[in-house]
VEXPAPA-339024 format. One record per residue (C-alpha): residue number from 1; residue in three letters; y, x, z. Coordinates in nm, 3 decimals. Each point is the difference from the previous one (the first is absolute). Layout:
BEGIN
@seq:NUM, type:ALA, yy:Y, xx:X, zz:Z
...
//
This chain:
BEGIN
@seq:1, type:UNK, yy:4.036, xx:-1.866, zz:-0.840
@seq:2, type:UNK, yy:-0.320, xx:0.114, zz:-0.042
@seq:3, type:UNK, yy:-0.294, xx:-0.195, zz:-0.194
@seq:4, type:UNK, yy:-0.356, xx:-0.019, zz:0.116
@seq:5, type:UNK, yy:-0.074, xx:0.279, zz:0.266
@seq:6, type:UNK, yy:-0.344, xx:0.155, zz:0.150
@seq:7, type:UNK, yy:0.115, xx:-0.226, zz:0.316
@seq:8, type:UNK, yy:0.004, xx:-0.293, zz:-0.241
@seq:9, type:UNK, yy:-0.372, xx:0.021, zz:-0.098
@seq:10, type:UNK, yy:-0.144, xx:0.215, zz:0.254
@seq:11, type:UNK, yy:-0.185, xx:-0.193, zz:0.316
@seq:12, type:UNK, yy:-0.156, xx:0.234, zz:0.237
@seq:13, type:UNK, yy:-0.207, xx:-0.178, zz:0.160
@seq:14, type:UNK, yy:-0.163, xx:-0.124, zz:-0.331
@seq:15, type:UNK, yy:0.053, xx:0.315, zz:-0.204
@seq:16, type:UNK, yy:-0.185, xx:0.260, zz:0.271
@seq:17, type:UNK, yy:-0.327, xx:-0.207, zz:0.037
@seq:18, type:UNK, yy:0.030, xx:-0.056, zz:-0.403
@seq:19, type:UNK, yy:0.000, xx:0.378, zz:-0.050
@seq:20, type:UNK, yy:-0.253, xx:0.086, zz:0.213
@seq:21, type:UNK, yy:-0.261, xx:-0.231, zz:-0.163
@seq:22, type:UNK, yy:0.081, xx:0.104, zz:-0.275
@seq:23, type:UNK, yy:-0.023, xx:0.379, zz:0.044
@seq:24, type:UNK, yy:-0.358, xx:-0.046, zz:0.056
@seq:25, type:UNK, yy:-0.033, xx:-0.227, zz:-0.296
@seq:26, type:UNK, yy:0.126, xx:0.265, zz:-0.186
@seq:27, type:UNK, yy:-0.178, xx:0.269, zz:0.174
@seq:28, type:UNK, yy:-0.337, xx:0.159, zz:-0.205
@seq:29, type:UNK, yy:-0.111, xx:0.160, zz:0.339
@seq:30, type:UNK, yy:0.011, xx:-0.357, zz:0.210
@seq:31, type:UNK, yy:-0.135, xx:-0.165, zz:-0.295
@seq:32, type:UNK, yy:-0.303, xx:0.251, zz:-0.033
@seq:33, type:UNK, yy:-0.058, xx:-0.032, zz:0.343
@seq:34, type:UNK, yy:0.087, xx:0.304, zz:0.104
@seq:35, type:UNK, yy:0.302, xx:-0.127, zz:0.240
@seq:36, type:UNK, yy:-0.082, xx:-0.276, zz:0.224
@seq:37, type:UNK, yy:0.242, xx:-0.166, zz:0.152
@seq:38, type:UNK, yy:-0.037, xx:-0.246, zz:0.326
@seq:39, type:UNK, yy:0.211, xx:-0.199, zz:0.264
@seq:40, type:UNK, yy:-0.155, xx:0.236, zz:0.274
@seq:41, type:UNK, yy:0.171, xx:0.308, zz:-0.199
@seq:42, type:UNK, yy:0.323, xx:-0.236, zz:-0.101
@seq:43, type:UNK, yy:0.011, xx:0.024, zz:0.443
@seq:44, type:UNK, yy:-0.059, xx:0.315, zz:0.031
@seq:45, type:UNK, yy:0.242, xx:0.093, zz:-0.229
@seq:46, type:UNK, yy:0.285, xx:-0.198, zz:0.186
@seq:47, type:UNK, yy:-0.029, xx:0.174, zz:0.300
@seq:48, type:UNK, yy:0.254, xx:0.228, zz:0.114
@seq:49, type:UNK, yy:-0.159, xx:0.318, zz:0.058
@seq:50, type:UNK, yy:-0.013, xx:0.243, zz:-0.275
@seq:51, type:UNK, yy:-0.360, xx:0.029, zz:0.049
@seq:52, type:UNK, yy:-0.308, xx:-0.260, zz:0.133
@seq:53, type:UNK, yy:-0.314, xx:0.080, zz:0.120
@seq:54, type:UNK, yy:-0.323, xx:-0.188, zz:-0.109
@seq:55, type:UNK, yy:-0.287, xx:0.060, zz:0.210
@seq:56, type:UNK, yy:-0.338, xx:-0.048, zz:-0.139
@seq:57, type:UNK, yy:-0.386, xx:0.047, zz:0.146
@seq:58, type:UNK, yy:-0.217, xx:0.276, zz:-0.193
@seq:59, type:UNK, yy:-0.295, xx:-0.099, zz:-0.170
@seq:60, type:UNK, yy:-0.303, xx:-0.002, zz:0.195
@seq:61, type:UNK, yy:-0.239, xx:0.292, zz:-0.034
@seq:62, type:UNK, yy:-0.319, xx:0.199, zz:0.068
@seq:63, type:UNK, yy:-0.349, xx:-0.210, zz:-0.056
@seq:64, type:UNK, yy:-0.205, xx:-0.283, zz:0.148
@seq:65, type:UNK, yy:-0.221, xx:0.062, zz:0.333
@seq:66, type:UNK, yy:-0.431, xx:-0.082, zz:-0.017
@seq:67, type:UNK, yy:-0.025, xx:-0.310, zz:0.316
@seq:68, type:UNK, yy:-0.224, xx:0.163, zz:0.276
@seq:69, type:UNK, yy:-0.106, xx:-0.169, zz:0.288
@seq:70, type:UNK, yy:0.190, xx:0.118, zz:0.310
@seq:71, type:UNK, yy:0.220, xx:0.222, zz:-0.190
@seq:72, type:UNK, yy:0.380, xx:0.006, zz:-0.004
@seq:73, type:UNK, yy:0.190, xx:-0.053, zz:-0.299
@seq:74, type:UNK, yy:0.232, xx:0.286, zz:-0.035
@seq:75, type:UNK, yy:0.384, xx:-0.111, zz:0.042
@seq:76, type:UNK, yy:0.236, xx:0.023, zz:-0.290
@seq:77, type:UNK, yy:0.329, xx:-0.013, zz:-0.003
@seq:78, type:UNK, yy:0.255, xx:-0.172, zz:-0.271
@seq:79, type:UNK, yy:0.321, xx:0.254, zz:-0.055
@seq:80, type:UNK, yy:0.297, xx:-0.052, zz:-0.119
@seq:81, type:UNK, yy:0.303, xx:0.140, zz:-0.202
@seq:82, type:UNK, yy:0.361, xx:-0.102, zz:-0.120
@seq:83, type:UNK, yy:0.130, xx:0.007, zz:-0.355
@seq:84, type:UNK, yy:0.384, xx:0.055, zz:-0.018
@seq:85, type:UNK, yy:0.205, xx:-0.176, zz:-0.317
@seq:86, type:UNK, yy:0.394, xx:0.130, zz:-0.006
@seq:87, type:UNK, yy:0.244, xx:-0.258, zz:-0.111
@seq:88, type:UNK, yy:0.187, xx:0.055, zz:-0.287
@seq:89, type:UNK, yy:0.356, xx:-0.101, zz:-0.041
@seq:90, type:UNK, yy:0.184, xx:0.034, zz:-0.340
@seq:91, type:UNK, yy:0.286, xx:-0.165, zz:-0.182
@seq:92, type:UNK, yy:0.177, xx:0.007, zz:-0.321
@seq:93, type:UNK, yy:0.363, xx:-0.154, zz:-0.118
@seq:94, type:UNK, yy:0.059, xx:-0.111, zz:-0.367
@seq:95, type:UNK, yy:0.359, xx:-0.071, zz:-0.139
@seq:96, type:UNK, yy:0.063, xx:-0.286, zz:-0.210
@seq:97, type:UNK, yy:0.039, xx:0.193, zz:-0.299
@seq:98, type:UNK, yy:-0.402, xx:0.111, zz:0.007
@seq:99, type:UNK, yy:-0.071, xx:-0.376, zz:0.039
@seq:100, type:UNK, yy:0.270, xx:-0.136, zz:-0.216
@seq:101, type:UNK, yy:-0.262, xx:-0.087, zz:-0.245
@seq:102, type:UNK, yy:-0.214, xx:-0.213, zz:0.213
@seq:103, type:UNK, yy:0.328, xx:-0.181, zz:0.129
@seq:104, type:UNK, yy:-0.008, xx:-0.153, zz:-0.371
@seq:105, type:UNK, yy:-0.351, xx:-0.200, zz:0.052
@seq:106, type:UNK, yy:-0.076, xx:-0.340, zz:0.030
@seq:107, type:UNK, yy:-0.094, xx:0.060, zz:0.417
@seq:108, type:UNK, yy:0.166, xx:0.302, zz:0.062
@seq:109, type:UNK, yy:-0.141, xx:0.059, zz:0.367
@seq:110, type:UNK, yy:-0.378, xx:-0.006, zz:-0.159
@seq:111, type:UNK, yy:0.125, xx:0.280, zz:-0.291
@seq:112, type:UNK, yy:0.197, xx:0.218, zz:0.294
@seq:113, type:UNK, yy:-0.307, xx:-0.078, zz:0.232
@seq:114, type:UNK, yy:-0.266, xx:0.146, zz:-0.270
@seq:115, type:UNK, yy:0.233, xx:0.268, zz:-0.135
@seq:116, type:UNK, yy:-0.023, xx:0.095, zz:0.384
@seq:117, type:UNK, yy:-0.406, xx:-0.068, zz:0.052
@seq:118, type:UNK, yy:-0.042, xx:0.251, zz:-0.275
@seq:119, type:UNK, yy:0.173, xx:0.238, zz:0.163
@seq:120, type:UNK, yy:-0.148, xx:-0.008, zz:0.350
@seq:121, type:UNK, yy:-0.390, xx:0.004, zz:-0.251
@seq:122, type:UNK, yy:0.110, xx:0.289, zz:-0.087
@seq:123, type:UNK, yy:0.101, xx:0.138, zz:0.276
@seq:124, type:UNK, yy:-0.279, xx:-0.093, zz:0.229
@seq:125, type:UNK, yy:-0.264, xx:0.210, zz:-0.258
@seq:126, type:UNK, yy:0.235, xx:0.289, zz:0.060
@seq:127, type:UNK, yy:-0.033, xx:-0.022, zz:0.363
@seq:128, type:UNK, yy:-0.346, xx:-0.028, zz:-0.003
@seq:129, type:UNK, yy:-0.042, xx:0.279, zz:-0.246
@seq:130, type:UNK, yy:0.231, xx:0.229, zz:0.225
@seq:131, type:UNK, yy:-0.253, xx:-0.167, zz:0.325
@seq:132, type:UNK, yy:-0.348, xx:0.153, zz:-0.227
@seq:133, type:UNK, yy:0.187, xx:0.335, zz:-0.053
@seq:134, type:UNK, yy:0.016, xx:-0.009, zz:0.382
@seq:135, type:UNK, yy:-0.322, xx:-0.145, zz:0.081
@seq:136, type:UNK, yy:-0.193, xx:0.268, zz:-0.233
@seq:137, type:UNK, yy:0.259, xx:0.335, zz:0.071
@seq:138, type:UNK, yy:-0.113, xx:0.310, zz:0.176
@seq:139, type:UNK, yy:0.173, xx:0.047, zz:0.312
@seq:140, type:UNK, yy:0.116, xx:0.400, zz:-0.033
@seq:141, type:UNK, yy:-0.103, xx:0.265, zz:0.215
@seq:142, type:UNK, yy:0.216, xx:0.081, zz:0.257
@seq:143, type:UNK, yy:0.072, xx:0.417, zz:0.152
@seq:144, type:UNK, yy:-0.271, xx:0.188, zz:0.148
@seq:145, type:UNK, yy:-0.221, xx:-0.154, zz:0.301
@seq:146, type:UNK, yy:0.103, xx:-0.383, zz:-0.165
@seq:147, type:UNK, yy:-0.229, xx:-0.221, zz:-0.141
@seq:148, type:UNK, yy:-0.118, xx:0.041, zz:-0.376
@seq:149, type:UNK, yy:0.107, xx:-0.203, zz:-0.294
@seq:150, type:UNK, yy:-0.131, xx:-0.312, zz:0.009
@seq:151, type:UNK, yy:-0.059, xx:-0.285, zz:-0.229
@seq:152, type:UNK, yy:-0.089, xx:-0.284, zz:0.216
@seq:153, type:UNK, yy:-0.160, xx:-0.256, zz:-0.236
@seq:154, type:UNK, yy:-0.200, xx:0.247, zz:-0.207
@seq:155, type:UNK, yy:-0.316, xx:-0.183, zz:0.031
@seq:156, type:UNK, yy:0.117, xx:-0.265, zz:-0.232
@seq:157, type:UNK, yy:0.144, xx:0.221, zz:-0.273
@seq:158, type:UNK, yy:-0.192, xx:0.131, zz:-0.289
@seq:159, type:UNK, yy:0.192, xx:0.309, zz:-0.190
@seq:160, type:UNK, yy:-0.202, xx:0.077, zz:-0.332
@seq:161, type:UNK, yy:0.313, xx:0.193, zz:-0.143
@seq:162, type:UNK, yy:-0.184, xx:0.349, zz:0.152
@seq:163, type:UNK, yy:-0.288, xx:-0.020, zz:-0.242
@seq:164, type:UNK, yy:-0.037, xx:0.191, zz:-0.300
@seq:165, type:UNK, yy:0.086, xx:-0.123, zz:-0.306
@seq:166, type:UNK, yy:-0.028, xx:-0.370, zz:-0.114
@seq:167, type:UNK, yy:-0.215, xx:-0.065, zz:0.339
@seq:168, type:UNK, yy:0.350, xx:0.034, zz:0.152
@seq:169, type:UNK, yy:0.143, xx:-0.313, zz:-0.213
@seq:170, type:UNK, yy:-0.048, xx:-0.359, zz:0.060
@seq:171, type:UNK, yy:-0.293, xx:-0.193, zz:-0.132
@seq:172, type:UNK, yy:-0.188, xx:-0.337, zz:0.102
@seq:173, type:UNK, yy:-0.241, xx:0.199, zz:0.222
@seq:174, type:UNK, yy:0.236, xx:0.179, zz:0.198
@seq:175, type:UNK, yy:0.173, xx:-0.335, zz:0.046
@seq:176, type:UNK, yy:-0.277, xx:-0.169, zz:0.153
@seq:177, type:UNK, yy:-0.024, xx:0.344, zz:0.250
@seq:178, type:UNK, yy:0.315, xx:-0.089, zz:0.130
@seq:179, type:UNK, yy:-0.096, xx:-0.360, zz:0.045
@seq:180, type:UNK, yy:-0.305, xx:0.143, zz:0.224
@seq:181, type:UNK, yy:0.216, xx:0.132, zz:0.199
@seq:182, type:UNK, yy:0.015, xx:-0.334, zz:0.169
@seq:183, type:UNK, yy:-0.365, xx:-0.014, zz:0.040
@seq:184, type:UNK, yy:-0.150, xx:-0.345, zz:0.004
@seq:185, type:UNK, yy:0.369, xx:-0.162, zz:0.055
@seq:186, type:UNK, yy:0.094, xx:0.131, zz:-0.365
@seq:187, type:UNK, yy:-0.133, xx:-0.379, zz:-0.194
@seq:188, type:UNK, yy:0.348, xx:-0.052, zz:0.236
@seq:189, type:UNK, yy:0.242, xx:0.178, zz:-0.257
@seq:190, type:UNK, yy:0.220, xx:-0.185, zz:-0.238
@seq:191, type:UNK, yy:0.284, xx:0.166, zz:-0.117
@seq:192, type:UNK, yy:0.076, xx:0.351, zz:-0.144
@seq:193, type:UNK, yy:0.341, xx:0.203, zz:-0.018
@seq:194, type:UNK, yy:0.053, xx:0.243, zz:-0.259
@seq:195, type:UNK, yy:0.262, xx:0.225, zz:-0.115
@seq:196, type:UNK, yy:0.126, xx:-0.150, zz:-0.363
@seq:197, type:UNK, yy:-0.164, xx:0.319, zz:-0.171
@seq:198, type:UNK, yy:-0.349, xx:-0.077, zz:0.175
@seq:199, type:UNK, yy:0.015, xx:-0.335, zz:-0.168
@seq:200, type:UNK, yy:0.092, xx:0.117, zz:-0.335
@seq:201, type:UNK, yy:-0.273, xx:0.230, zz:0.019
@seq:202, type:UNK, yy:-0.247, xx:-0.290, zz:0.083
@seq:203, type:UNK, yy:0.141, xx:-0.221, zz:-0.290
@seq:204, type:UNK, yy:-0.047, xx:0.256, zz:-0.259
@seq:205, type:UNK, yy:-0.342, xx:-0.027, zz:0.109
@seq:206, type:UNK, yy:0.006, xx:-0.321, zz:0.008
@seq:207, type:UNK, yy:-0.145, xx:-0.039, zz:0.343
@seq:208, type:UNK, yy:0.307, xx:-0.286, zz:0.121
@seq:209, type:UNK, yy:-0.074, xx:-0.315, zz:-0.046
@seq:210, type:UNK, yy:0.297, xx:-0.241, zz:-0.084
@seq:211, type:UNK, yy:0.012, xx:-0.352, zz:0.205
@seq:212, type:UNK, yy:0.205, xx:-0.234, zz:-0.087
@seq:213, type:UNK, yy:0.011, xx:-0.320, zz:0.260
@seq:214, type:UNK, yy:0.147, xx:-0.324, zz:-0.116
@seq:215, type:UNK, yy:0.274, xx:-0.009, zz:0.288
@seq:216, type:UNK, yy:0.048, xx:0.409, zz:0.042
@seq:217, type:UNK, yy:0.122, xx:0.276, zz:-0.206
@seq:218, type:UNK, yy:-0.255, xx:0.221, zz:-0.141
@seq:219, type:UNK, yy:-0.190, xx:0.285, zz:0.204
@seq:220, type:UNK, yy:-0.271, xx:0.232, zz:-0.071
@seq:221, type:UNK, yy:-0.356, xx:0.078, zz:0.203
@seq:222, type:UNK, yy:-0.143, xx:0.302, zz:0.008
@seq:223, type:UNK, yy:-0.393, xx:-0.025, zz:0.099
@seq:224, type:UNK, yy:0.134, xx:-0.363, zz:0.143
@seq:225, type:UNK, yy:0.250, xx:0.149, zz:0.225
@seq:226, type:UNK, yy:0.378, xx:-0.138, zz:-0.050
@seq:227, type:UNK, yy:0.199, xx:0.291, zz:-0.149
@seq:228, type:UNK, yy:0.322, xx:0.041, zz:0.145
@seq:229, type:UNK, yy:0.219, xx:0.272, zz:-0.219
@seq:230, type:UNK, yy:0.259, xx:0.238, zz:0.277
@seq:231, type:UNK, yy:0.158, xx:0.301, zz:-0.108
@seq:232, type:UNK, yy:0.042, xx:0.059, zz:0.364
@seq:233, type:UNK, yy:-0.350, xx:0.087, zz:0.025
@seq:234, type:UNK, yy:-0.023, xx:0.431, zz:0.037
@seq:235, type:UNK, yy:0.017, xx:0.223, zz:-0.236
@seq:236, type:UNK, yy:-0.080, xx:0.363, zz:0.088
@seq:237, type:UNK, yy:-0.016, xx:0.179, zz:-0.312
@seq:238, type:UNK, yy:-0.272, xx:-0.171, zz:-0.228
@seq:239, type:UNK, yy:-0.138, xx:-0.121, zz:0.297
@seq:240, type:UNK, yy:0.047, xx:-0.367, zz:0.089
@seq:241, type:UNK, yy:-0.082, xx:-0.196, zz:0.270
@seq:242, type:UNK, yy:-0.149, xx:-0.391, zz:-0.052
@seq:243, type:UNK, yy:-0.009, xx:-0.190, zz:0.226
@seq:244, type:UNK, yy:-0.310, xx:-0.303, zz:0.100
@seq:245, type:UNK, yy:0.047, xx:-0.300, zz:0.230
@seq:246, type:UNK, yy:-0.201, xx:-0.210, zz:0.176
@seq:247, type:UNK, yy:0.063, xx:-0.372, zz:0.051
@seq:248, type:UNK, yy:0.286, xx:-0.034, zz:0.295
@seq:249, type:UNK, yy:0.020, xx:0.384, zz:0.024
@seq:250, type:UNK, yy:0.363, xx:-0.055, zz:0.070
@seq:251, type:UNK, yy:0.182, xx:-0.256, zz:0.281
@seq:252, type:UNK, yy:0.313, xx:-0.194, zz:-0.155
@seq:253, type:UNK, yy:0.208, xx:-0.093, zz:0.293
@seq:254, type:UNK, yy:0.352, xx:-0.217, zz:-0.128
@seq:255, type:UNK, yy:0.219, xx:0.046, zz:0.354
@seq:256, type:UNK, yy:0.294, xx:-0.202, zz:0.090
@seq:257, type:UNK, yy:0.121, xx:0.199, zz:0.331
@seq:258, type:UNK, yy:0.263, xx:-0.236, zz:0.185
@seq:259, type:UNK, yy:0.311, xx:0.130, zz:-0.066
@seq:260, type:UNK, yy:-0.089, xx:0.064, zz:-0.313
@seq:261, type:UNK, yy:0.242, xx:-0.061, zz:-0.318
@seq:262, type:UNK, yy:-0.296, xx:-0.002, zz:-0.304
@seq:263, type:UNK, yy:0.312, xx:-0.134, zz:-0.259
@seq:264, type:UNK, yy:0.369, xx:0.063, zz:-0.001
@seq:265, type:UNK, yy:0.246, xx:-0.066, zz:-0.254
@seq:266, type:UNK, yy:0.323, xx:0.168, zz:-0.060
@seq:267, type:UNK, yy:0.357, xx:-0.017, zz:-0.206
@seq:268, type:UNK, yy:0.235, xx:0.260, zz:-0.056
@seq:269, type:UNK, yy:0.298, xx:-0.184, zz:-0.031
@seq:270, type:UNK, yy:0.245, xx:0.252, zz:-0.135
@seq:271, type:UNK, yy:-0.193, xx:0.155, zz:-0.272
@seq:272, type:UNK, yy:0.103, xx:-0.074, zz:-0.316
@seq:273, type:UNK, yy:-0.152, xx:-0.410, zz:-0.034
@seq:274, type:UNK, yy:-0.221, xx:0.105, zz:0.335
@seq:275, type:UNK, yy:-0.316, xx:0.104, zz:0.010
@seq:276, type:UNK, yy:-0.312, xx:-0.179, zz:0.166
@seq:277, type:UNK, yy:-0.237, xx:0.179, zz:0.197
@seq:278, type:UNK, yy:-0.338, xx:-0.075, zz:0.076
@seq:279, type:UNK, yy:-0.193, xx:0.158, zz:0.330
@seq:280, type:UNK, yy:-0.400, xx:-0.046, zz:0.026
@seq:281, type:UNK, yy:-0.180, xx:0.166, zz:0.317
@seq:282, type:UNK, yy:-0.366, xx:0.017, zz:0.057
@seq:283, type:UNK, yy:-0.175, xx:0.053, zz:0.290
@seq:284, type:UNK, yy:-0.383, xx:0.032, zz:-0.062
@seq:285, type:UNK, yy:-0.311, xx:0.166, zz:0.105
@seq:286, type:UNK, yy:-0.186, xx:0.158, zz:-0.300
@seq:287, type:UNK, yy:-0.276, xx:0.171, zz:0.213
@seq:288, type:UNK, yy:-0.342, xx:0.157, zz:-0.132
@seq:289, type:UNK, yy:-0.274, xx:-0.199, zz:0.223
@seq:290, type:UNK, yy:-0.143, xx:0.275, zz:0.246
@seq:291, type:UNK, yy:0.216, xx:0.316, zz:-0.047
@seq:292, type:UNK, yy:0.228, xx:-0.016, zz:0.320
@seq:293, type:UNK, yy:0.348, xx:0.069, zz:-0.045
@seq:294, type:UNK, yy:0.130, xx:0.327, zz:0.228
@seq:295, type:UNK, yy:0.356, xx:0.037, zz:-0.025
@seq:296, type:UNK, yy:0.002, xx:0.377, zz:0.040
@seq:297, type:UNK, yy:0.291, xx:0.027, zz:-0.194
@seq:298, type:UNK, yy:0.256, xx:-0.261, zz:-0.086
@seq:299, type:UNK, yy:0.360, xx:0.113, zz:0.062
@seq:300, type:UNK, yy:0.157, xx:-0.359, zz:0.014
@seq:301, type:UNK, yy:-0.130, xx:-0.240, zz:0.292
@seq:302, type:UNK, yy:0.065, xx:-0.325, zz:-0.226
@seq:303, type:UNK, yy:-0.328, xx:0.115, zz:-0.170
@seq:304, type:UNK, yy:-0.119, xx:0.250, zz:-0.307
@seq:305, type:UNK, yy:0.171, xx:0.058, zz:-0.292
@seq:306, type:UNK, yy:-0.254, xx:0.061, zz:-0.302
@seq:307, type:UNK, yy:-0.013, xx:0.335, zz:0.000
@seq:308, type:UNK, yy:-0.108, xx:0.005, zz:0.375
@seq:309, type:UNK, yy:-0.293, xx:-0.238, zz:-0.128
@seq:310, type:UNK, yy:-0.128, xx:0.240, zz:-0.207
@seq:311, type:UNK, yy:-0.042, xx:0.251, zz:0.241
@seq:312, type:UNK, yy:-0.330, xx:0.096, zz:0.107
@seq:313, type:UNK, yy:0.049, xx:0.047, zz:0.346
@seq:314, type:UNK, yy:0.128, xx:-0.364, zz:0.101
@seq:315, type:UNK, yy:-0.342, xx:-0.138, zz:-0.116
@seq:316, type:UNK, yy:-0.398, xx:0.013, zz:0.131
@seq:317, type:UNK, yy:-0.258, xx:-0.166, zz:-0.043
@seq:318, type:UNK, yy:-0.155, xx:-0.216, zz:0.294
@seq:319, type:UNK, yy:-0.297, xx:-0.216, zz:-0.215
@seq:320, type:UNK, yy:-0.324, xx:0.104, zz:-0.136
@seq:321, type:UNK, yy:0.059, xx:0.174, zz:-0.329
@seq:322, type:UNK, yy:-0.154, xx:-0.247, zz:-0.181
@seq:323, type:UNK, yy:0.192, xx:-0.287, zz:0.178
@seq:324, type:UNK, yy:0.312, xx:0.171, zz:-0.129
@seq:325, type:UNK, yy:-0.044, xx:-0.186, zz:-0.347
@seq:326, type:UNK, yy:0.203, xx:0.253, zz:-0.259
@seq:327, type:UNK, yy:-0.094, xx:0.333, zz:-0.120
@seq:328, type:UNK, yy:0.181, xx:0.232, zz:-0.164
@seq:329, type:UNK, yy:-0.147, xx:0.190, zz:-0.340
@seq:330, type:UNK, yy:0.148, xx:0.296, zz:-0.126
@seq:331, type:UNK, yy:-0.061, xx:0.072, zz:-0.372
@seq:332, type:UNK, yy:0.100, xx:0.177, zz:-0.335
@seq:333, type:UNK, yy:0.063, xx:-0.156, zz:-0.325
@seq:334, type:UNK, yy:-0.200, xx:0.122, zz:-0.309
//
């Protein structure tokens, strides 16, 4: 007979919700700001279709008319557009054996539920980072008579890296050039990510700023942007890409499609003592606000897998550049 079991301490109807909250307790990038998560996205994110449509008015342009008497006003119309999120679906199983540990603590559901939180933190920042390398590529050039190469959201990337000598490495002034990429929407940013070798850089300089909050782990600021350390971000060479986000540059949707199964649990009877197994699916939206999703290539229908994210060609931009609140700056190290 076996003693306590994943199915012993395991309630999935408690654990999902609990490990959900917590991933973005545990997440730098919601913290920051940089993810915003709401129940409109949480719905969105539940529907069935691998993809949803959110239409959306453009801003209102040209200037103001002078009032003369008798005179028509001149009639404007209000046009619209649709950004397109893609839902992401992804799952991961855990035997007993990786989790054998947290079996041991005082409420082993919380320990199995964090163990899990920290995994899905981690994962979501490698999504995302995988989204940016998408977001920012250069579609290639196709044969002769198709259209050029194309890089699709290269008004909000600033590549220093071509300069000559240390103009081509990152300093404070080139950082705030990248900021003004976003124009007059740039007081908006509030988080930075950086490849780990871009921050050491900084700190040798002494140019991160440790905070310490009473109720947090500690976190640096660079020019009083959150620093968030990936060594997902690109590396071409000793060229590396950082990149800058602006407050709810990125749509958090937590789905729970019917049908669904977000938490399983599992014995293998015949193994040895048995072994437990643990299932987790997620079903989320993790969209960047105003760069419409295309699906020009995605080989499964369920949805992407993360190397179809990163592809250039399945994204485009549908906002104003400066409404697209993240901007990508390409640098050396000196």
């Amino acid at each position: 007979m076996a003693g306590t079991t994943l199915q012993d301490v395991i309630v999935p109807e408690l654990f999902n919700p609990y490990v959900i909250n917590r991933t973005m307790e545990l997440s730098a990038l919601y913290q920051s700001g940089i993810i915003a998560n709401n129940t409109e996205f949480d719905a969105l994110a539940s529907q069935a279709s691998p993809m949803v449509n959110m239409p959306f008015f453009e801003d209102l342009t040209g200037e103001s008319e002078p009032i003369i008497e008798g005179a028509d006003l001149a009639d404007n119309k209000i046009t619209s557009n649709k950004d397109v999120a893609v839902i992401l679906r992804r799952a991961k199983m855990w035997s007993a054996t990786d989790l054998a540990a947290a079996l041991a603590g005082t409420d082993p559901m919380m320990a199995i539920g964090t163990l899990v939180a920290r995994f899905w933190e981690r994962d979501m920042q490698k999504e995302l980072i995988a989204i940016l390398k998408g977001v920012f590529g250069t579609v290639p050039a196709g044969g002769s008579g198709t259209p050029p190469a194309e890089t699709r959201l290269a008004s909000n990337i600033l590549d220093i890296s071509g300069l000559s000598g240390a103009k081509a490495n990152w300093s404070g002034s080139a950082f705030i050039d990248a900021e003004q990429k976003l124009g007059d929407a740039k007081a908006q940013l509030t988080g930075v990510c950086m490849h780990s070798a871009t921050e050491a850089y900084l700190k040798k300089q002494n140019l991160i700023e440790t905070v310490q909050p009473s109720s947090d782990v500690a976190f640096g600021v660079y020019q009083g942007k959150r620093v968030i350390v990936d060594d997902g971000c690109p590396v071409d060479g000793d060229v590396y890409t950082t990149y800058l986000f602006g407050n709810g540059a990125v749509a958090l949707g937590n789905g729970h499609p019917v049908g669904d199964v977000p938490t399983e649990t599992d014995r293998a009877k015949r193994k040895g003592s048995g072994i437990d197994y643990l299932i987790n699916r997620r079903t989320t939206i993790l969209h960047p606000r105003g760069i419409a999703w295309q699906n020009a290539e995605v080989a499964k229908t369920e949805g992407p897998s993360r190397t179809e994210v990163a592809n250039p060609k399945n994204w485009k931009p549908v906002y104003e550049p400066k409404q697209i609140r993240i901007v990508a700056f390409k640098h050396k190290l000196g």
